[in-house]
C-alpha positions as CSV (number, residue, x, y, z in Angstrom):
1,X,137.1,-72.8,-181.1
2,X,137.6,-69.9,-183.8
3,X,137.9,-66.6,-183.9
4,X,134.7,-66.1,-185.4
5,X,132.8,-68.7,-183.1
6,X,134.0,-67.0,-180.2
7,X,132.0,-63.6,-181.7
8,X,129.5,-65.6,-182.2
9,X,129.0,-67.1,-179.0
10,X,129.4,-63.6,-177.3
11,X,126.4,-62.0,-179.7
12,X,124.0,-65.0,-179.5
13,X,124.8,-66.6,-176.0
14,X,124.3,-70.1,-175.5
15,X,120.5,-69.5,-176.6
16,X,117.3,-67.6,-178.2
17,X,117.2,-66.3,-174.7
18,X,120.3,-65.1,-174.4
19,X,120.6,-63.5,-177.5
20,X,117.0,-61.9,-177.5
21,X,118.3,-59.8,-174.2
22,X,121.8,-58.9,-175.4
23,X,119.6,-57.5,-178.5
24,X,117.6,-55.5,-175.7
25,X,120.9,-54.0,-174.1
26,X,122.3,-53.0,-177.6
27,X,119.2,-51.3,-178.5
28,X,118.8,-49.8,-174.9
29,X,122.5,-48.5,-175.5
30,X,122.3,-47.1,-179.2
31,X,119.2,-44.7,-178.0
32,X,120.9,-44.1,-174.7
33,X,123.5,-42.5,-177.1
34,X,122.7,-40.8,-179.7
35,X,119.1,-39.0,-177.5
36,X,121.5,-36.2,-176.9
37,X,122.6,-35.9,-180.6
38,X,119.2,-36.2,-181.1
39,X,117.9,-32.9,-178.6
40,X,120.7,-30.7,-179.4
41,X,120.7,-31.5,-183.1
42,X,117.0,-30.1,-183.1
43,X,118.0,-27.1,-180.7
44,X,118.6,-25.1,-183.4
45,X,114.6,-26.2,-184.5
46,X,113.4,-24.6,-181.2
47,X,111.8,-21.3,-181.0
48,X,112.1,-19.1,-177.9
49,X,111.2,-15.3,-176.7
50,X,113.9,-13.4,-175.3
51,X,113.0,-10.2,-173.3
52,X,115.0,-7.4,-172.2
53,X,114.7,-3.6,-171.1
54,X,116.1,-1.4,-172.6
55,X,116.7,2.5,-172.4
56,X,114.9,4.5,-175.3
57,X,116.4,8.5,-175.4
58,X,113.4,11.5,-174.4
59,X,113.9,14.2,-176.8
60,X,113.1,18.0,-177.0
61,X,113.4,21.1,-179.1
62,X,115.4,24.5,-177.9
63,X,112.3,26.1,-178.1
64,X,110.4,23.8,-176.2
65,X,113.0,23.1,-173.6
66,X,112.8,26.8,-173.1
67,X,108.7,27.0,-172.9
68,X,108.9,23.9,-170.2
69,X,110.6,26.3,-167.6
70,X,107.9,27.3,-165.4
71,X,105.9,27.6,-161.8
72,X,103.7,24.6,-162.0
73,X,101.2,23.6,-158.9
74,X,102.8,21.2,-156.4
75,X,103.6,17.4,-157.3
76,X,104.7,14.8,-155.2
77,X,108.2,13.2,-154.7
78,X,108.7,10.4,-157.8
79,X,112.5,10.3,-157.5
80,X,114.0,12.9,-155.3
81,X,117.7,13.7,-155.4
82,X,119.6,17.0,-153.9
83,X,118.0,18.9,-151.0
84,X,119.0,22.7,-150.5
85,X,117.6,24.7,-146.7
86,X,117.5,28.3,-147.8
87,X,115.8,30.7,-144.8
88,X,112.2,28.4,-143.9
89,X,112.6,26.6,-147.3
90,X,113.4,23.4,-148.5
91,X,113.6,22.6,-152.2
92,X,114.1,19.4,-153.6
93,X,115.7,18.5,-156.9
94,X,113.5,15.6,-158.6
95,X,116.2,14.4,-160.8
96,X,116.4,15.5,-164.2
97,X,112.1,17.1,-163.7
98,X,112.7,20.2,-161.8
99,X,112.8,21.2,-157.8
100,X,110.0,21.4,-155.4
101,X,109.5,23.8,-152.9
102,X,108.6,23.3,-149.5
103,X,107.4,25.7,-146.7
104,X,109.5,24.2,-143.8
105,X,108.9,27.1,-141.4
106,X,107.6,24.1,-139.2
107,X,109.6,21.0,-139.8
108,X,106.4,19.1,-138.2
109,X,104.5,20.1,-140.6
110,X,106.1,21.1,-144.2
111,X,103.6,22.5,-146.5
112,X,104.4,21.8,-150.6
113,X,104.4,25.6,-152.1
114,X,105.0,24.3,-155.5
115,X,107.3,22.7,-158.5
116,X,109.9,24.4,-160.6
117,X,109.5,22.3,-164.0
118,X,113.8,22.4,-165.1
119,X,114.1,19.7,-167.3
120,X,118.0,17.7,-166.5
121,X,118.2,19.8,-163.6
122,X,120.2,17.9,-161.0
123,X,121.9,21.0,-158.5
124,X,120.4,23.8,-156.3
125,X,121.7,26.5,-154.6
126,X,120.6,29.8,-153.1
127,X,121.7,33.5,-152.3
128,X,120.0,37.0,-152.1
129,X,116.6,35.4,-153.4
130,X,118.1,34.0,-156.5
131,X,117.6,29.8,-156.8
132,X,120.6,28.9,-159.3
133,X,119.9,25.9,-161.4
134,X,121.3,23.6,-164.1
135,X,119.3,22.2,-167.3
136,X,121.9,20.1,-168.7
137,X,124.5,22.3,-170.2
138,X,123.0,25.4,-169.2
139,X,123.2,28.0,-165.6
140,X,119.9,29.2,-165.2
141,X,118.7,31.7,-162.4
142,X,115.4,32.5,-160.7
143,X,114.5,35.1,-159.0
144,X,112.5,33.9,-155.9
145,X,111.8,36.9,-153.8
146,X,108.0,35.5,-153.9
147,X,108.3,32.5,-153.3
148,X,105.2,31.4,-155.0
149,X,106.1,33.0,-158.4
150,X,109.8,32.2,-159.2
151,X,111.1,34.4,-162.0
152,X,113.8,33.0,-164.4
153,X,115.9,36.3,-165.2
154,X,119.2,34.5,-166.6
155,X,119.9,31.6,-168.9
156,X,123.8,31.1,-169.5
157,X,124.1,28.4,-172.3
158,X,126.4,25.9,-172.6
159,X,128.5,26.0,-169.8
160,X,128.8,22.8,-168.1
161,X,130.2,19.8,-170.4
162,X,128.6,17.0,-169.0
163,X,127.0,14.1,-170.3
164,X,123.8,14.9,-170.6
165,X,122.6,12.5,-173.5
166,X,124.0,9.6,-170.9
167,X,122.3,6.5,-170.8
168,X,121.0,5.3,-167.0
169,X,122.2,1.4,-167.6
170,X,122.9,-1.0,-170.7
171,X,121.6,-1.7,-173.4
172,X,120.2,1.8,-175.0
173,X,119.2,3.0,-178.1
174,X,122.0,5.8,-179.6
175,X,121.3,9.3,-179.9
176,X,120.4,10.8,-182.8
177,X,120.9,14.5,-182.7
178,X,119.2,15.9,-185.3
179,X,115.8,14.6,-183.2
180,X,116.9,16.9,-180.7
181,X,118.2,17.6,-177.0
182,X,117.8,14.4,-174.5
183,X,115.9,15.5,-171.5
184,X,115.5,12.0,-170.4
185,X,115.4,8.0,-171.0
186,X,112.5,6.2,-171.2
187,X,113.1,2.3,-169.7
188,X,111.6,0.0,-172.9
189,X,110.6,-3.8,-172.7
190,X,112.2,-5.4,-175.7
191,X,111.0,-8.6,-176.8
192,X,112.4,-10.8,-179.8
193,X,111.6,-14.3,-180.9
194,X,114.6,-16.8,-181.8
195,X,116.2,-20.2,-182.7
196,X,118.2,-21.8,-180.8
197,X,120.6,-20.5,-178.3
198,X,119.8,-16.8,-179.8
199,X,123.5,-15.7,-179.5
200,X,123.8,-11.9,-179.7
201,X,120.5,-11.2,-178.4
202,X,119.2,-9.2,-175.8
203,X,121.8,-7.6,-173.4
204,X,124.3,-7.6,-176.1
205,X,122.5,-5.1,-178.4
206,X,123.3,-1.5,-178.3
207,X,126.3,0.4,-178.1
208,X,128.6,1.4,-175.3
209,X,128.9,-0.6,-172.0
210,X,127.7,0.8,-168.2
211,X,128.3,4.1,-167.6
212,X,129.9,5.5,-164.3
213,X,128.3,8.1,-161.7
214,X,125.4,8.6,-163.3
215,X,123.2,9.2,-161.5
216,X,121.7,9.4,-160.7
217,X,123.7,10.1,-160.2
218,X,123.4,8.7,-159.1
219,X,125.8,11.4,-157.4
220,X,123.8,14.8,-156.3
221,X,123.6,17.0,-153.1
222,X,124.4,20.4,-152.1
223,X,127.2,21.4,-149.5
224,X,127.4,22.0,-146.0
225,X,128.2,25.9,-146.2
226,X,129.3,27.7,-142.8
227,X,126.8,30.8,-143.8
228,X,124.1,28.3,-142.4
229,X,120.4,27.9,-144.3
230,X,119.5,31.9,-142.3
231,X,122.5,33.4,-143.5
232,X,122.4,35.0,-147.2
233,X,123.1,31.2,-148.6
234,X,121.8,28.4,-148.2
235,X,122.7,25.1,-146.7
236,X,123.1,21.9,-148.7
237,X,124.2,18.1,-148.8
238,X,127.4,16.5,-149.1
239,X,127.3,15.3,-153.1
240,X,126.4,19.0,-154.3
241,X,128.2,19.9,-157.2
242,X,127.1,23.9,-156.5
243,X,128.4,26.0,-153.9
244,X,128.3,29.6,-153.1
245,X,131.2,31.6,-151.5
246,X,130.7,35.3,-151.2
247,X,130.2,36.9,-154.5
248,X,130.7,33.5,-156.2
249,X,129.1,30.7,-157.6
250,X,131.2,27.3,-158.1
251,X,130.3,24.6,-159.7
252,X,131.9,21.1,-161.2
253,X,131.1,19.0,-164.0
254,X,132.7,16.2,-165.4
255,X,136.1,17.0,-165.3
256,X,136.5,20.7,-164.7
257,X,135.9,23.6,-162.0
258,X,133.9,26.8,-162.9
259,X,133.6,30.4,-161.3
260,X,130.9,32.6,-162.0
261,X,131.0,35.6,-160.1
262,X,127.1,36.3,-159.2
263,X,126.9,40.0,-158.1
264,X,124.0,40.6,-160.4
265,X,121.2,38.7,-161.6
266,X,123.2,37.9,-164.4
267,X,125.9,35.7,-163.8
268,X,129.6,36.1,-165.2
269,X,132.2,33.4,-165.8
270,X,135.5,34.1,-164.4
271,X,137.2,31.3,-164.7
272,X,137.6,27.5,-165.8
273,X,140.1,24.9,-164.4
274,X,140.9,21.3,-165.3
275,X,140.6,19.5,-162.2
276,X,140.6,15.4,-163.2
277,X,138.2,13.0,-164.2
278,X,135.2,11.8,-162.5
279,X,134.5,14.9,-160.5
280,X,131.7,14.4,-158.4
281,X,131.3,16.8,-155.6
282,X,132.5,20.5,-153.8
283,X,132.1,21.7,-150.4
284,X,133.5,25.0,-149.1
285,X,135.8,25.3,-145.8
286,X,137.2,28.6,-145.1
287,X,139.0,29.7,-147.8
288,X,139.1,26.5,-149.3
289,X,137.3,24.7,-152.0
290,X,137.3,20.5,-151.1
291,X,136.7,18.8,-154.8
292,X,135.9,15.0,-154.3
293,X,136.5,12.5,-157.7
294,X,135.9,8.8,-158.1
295,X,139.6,8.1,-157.6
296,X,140.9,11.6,-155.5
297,X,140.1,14.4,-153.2
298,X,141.7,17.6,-154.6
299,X,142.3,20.8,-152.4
300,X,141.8,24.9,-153.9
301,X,142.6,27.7,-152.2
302,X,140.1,30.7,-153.2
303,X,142.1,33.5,-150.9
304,X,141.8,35.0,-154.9
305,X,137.7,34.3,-155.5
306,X,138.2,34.8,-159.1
307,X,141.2,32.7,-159.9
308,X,141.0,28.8,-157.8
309,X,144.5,27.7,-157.4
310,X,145.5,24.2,-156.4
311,X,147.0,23.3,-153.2
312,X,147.1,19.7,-153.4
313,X,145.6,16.2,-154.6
314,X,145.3,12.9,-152.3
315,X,144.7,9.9,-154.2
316,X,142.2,6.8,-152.7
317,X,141.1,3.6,-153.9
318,X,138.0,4.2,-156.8
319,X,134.4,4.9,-155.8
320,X,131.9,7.1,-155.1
321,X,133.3,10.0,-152.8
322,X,131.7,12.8,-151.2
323,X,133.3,14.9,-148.5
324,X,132.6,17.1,-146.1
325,X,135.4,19.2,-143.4
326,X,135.3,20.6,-140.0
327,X,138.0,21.7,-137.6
328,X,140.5,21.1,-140.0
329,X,139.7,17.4,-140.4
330,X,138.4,16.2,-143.8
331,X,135.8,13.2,-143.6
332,X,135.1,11.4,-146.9
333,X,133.4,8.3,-147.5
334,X,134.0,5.7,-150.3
335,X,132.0,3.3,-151.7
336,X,131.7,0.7,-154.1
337,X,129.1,-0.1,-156.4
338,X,127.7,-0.7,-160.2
339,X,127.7,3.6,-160.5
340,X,131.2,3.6,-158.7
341,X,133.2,0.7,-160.3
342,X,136.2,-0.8,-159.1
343,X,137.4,-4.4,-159.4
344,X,139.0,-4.0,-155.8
345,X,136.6,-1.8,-154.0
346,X,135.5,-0.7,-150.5
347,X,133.4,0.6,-148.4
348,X,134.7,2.6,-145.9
349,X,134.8,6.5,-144.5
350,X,138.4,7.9,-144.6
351,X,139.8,11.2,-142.1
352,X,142.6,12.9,-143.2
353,X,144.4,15.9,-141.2
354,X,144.2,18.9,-143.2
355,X,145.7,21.5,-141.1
356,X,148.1,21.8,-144.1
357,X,146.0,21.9,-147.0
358,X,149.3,21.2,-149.0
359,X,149.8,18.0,-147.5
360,X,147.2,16.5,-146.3
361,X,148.0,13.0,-144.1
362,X,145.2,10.5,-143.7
363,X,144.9,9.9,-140.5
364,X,142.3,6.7,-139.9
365,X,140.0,4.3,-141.9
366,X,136.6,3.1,-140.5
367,X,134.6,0.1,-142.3
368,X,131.1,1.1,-143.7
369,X,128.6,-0.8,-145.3
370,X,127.0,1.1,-148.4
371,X,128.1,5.1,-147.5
372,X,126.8,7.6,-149.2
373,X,126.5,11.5,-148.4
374,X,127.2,12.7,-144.4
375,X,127.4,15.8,-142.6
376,X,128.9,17.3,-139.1
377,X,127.8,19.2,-136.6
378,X,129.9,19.9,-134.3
379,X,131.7,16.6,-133.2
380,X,128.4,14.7,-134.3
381,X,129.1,13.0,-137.5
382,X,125.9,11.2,-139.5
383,X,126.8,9.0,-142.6
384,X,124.0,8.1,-144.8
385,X,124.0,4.0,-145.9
386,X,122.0,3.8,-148.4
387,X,120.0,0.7,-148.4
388,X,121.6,0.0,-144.4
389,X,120.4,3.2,-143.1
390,X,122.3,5.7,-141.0
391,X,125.4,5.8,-138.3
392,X,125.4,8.4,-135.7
393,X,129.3,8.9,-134.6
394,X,131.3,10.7,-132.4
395,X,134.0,12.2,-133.8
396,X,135.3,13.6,-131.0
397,X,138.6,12.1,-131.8
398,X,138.9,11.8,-135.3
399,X,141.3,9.6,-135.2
400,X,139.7,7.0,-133.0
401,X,135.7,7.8,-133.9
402,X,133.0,5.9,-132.3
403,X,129.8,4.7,-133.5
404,X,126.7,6.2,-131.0
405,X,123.6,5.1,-132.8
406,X,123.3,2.8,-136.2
407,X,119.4,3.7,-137.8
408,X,118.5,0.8,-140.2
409,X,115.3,1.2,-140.9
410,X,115.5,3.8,-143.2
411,X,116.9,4.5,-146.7
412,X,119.5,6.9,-146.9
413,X,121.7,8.9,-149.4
414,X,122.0,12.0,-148.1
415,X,121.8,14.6,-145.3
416,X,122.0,18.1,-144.0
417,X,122.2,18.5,-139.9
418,X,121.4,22.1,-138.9
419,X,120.8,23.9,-135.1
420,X,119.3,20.5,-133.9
421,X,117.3,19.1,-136.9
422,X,118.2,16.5,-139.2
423,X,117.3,16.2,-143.1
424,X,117.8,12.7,-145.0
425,X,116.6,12.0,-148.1
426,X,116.3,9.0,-149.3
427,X,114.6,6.5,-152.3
428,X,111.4,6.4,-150.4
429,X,111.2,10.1,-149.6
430,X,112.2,12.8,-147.5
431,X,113.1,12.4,-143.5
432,X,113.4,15.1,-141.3
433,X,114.2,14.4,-137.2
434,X,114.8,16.6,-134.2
435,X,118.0,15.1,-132.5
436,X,118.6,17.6,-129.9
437,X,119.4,14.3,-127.8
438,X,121.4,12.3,-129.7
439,X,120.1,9.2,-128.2
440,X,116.1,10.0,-128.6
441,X,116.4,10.5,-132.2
442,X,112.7,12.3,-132.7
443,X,111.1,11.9,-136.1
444,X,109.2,14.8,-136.7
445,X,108.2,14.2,-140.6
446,X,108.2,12.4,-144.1
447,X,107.8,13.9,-146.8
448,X,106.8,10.2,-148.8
449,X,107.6,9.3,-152.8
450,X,104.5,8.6,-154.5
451,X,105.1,7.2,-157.1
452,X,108.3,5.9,-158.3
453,X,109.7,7.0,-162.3
């Protein structure tokens, strides 16, 4: 037999029957092929809508940004950040709106007084009757010796270089400054309709990438001053970037350290240092200033109010770091997340010895979950968890601390403890608790968010 008969043979068969099926399979085969070149040939055909958010800039005059500084009648919590105790007061920053201020002469029963309207005000704090406050780049100071009918008697302009035009995520619209000052973002559904596999839309427009910190800061609390909330100042968080030290105001940004001196109403700024980048919180100890950065915790002496000279820098892994320090231990917590980023992150609270502020020594790591602000009293440390609630430690032993009570059925990001009563704030409002026994934690109010931005 040939060649060609044997083809032959193989394509008919030995009959019609034969050959009618192997027409069947060839036919089954060809459209079992080319159906894919077929679907993603017409891709390009389809339609499709492709929706994203994304964050438009708020923006407002001098002159109006001026006018919008007022006593307004009391609101409720929409997105509470710092907390500042100040004699029977509480105030409350709502972040980037203004502060709120609370009659907590009875932490049973706190009574709203009313809301300072600061537009980008993020940081409190509070001496002699006089409520300092930021609005983005400016100092401004109120005179609240009623209470009910805060004064502003100073504006310092431009002072603090920090972003305030920053974006709160990915993608936003740039600013345009000849529209004016950004006092806020507003968070825009964006819809578009496409072809195909609509490459290059959606997340990918806009400028710039996600931005660190923010925020909200997502980093923002007072600090735990030794004058105590009855004392002349007040008493703050662990994140603040405000404190007050005798006759003196300071205060980080970005990147730098600043000391006004705050004898009158009208502040006066001494002094401005470079301290590193990332700088995200200060709490007083002694004659010490304790500056905490995403990637460091620096040491200043302020023996010399006027003139902050460094003592020292410790270096730990990247994240979010607030500190606080009490018989001459330093407690900070690190933490990882999309506003603290690291590729190798942790979460975990770190004690270092510094009974030589020139060289510190790190004496013990403990494992956390999401840590946020925390606060001592005594040998009672708390450490707020964000999302996983709150631990309740004895630091007894710094170097070998042990967990007493772990709270997880609240949110918290920050906290002040003072004479027995506990403050947390958190995303779903404001906690306070008696825990004059440790193990009976006592919740004696919440002041609730009503309505998240």
């Amino acid at each position: 037999m040939t060649f060609t008969n044997h083809i032959n043979t193989f394509i008919m068969g030995r009959n019609k029957q034969q050959f009618f099926k192997r027409i069947q399979y060839f036919r089954f085969l060809i459209i079992t092929l080319a159906l894919p070149l077929f679907i993603f040939g017409c891709n390009d055909q389809r339609q499709k809508v492709v929706t994203w958010t994304e964050y438009k800039p708020v923006y407002m005059s001098q002159k109006e940004l001026k006018k919008a500084v007022k006593m307004e009648s009391p609101e409720g919590l929409k997105n509470p950040g710092k907390i500042y105790l100040y004699k029977d007061y509480l105030f409350i920053n709502e972040r980037n709106k203004g502060i709120h201020i609370i009659d907590d002469s009875n932490p049973a029963k706190p009574a709203r007084i009313g809301f300072i309207n600061i537009p980008m005000n993020r940081d409190i704090a509070v001496k002699d009757n006089l409520l300092y406050a930021d609005s983005g780049r400016d100092l401004l100071v109120f005179d609240i010796s009623n209470i009910r009918n805060p004064k502003l008697v100073a504006r310092k302009k431009d002072v603090f270089q920090r972003s305030s035009n920053r974006p709160p995520g990915f993608p936003y619209e740039p600013v345009d400054t000849s529209k004016g000052i950004v006092v806020g973002w507003n968070a825009v559904k964006k819809h578009k309709v496409c072809k195909g596999d609509c490459y290059g839309i959606g997340p990918r427009v806009g400028v710039g990438g996600p931005i660190a910190g923010g925020g909200v800061a997502y980093n923002n609390a007072g600090s735990s001053s030794e004058a105590g909330a009855n004392g002349k100042s007040g008493t703050g968080g662990s994140t603040a970037r405000f404190t007050i030290e005798g006759d003196h105001l300071y205060a980080v940004d970005d990147y730098r350290l600043l000391t006004f001196k705050i004898s009158s109403q009208k502040p006066v700024k001494q002094n401005v240092t470079n301290v590193g980048w990332s700088i995200e919180t200060i709490f007083p100890y002694k004659n010490s200033l304790f500056i905490g950065s995403q990637d460091a915790m620096y040491i200043y002496d302020i023996s010399s109010p006027a003139l902050p000279t460094k003592l020292s820098r410790v270096s730990h892994t990247t994240g979010c770091d607030p500190v606080v320090v009490k018989n001459d231990f330093a407690y900070v917590t690190v933490r990882k997340n999309k506003g603290c980023p690291q590729k190798f992150g942790f979460n975990r609270l770190e004690v270092y010895d510094v009974h030589d502020l020139q060289n510190p020594r790190r004496i013990a790591v403990y494992e956390m979950q999401d840590p946020h602000g925390l606060g001592i009293d005594d040998s009672t440390l708390f450490v707020s968890e964000g999302s996983k609630g709150m631990k309740i430690l004895d630091a007894t032993n710094p170097d070998k601390i042990k967990l007493l009570r772990n709270i997880t059925d609240i949110n918290a990001k920050d906290l002040i403890p003072f004479h027995g009563a506990l403050i947390v704030t958190g995303d779903k409002g404001i906690y306070q608790y008696d825990y004059s026994n440790i193990h009976k934690l006592r919740l004696l109010s919440t002041i609730p968010v009503t309505q998240h931005n």
